[in-house]
C-alpha positions in Angstrom: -48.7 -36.2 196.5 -48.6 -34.8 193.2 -48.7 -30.5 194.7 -46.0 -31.9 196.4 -44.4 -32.8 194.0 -44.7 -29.8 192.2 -43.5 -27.9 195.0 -40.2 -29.5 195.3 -39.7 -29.0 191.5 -40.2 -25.5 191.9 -37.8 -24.7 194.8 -35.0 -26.6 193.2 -35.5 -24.4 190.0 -35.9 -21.5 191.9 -32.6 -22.6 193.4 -31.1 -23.3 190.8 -31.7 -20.7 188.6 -30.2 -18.8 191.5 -27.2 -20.3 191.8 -26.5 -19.8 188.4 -27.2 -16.5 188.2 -24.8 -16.1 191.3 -22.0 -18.1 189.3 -22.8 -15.9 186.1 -22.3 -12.3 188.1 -18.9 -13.6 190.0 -17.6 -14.8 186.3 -19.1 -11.5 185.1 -17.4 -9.3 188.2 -14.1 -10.9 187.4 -13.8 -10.0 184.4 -14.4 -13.0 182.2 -16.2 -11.1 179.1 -14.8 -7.8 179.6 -13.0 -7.0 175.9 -9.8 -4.7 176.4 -8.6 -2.1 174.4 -5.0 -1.9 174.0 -4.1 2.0 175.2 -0.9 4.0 174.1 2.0 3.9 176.6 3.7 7.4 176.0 7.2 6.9 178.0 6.7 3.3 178.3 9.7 1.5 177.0 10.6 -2.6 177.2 13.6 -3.5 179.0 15.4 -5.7 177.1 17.1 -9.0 179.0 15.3 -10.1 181.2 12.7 -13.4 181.1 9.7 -13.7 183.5 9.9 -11.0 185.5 7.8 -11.7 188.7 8.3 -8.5 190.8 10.4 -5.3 191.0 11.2 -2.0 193.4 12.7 1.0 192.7 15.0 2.8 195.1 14.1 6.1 194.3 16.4 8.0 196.0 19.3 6.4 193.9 17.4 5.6 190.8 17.8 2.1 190.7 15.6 -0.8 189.8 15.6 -4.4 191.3 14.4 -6.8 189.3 13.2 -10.4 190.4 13.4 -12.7 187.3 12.6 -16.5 186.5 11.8 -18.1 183.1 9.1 -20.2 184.8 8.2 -21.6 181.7 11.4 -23.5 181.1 11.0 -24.7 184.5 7.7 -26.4 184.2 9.0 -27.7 180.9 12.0 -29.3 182.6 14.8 -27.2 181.5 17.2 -24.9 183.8 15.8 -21.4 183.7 18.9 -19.4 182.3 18.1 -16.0 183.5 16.7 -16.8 186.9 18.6 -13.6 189.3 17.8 -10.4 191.2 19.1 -8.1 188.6 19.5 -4.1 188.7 18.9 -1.8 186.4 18.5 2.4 186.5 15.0 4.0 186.4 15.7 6.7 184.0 18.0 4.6 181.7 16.0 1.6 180.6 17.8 0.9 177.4 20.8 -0.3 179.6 20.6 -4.3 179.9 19.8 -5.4 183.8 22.8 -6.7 185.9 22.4 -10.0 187.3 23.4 -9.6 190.9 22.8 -13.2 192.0 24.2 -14.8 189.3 27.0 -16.6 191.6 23.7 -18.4 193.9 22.9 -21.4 191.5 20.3 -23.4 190.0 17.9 -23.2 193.1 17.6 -19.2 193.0 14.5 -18.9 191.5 13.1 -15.5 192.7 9.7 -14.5 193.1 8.3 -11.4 194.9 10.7 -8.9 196.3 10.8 -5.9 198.5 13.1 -2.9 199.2 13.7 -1.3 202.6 15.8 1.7 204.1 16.8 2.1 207.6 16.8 5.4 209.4 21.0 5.5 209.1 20.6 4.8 204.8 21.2 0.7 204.9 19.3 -1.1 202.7 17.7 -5.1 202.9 16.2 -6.5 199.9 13.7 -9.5 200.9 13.5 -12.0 198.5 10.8 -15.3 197.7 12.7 -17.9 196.6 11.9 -21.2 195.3 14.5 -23.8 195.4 12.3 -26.4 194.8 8.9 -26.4 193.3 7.4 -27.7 196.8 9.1 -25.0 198.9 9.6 -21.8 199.6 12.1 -19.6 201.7 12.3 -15.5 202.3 16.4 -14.5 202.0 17.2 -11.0 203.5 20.1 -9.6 201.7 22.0 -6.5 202.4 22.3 -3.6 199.7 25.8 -2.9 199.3 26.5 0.2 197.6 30.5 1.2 196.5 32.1 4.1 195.3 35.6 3.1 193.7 37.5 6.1 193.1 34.8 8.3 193.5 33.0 6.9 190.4 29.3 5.5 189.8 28.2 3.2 192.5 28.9 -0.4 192.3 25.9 -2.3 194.1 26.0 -5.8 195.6 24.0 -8.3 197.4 25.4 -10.0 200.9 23.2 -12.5 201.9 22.6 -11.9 205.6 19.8 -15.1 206.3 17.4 -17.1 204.9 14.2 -17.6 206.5 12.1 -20.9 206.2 9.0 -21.9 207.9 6.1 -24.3 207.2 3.5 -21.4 207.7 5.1 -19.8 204.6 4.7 -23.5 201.6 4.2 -21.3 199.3 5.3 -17.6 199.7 4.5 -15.3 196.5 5.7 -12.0 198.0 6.9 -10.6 200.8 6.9 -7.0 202.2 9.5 -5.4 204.8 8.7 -3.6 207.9 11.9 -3.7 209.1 15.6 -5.1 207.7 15.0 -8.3 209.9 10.7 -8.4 210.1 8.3 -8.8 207.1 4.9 -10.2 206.3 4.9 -12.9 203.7 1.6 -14.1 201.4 1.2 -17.6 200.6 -0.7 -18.5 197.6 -2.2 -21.8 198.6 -5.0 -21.2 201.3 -5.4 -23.7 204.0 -1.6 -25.6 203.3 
């Protein structure tokens, strides 16, 4: 009775010093005690504006950046996020403040992850994860609109064309288009 004994005592040590050793290298591999260095940015410059950006894209064939922006932290506190938008700004002008291009959509635009696309013929969708409440989730295709008054810099819009809702997508963190009417979504709960 008492080798046993013993016996059992020494496979669940065995087992778990193992499993501990297996918990210490994942918390180890995912960088838990890994001490970074801060490294110079040559070229890297703040843009000045804009609260909790999430996600951005750059059109690089016109310069421009979108932006997908939501002070999350005055949402969780309670309070109406003031700079929630999809807002545009120029790649190689970064000192310009962002324009809000969705400032007219209201207190349930809370973007999260966005993506750019361009069709053969030069139209442009922007996808966008919203949030309108802190239980749901929706993907809204907008349309890129880009005029020229008088021949003078381009004045860009955004024309909602659809939102998309579905319970396979509960919580949708970004989104990526294949198409201006197809894209995959990634949902950041698991198993909901």
């Amino acid at each position: 009775m008492f080798r046993v004994l013993m016996w059992t005592l020494a496979v669940v040590l065995i087992v778990a010093l193992g499993l501990a050793a297996w918990v210490f290298r994942n918390i180890a591999a995912s960088g838990q005690f890994t001490t970074l260095k801060p490294l110079p940015s040559p070229g890297c410059q703040q843009v000045a504006g804009l609260t909790g950006v999430e996600d951005l894209v750059i059109d690089h064939e016109s310069g421009f950046v979108f932006f997908s922006a939501t002070d999350r932290r005055a949402l969780f506190a309670g309070q109406k996020p003031a700079s929630a938008g999809i807002y545009l700004g120029l790649f190689d002008k970064p000192e310009l403040t962002p324009q809000n291009l969705t400032a007219s959509l209201g207190d349930t635009f809370r973007p999260h992850g966005i993506s750019l696309y361009r069709a053969a013929d030069g139209a442009k969708t922007l996808a966008v994860v919203n949030h309108p409440q802190a239980d749901a989730s929706e993907v809204m295709l907008f349309d890129v609109v880009e005029e020229r008054p008088n021949g003078g810099a381009p004045v860009v819009s955004l024309k909602l064309r659809t939102t998309v809702k579905d319970p396979a997508m509960p919580s949708a963190n970004d989104v990526h288009l294949v198409a201006p009417d197809r894209f995959y979504a990634t949902v950041d709960k698991g198993s909901e």
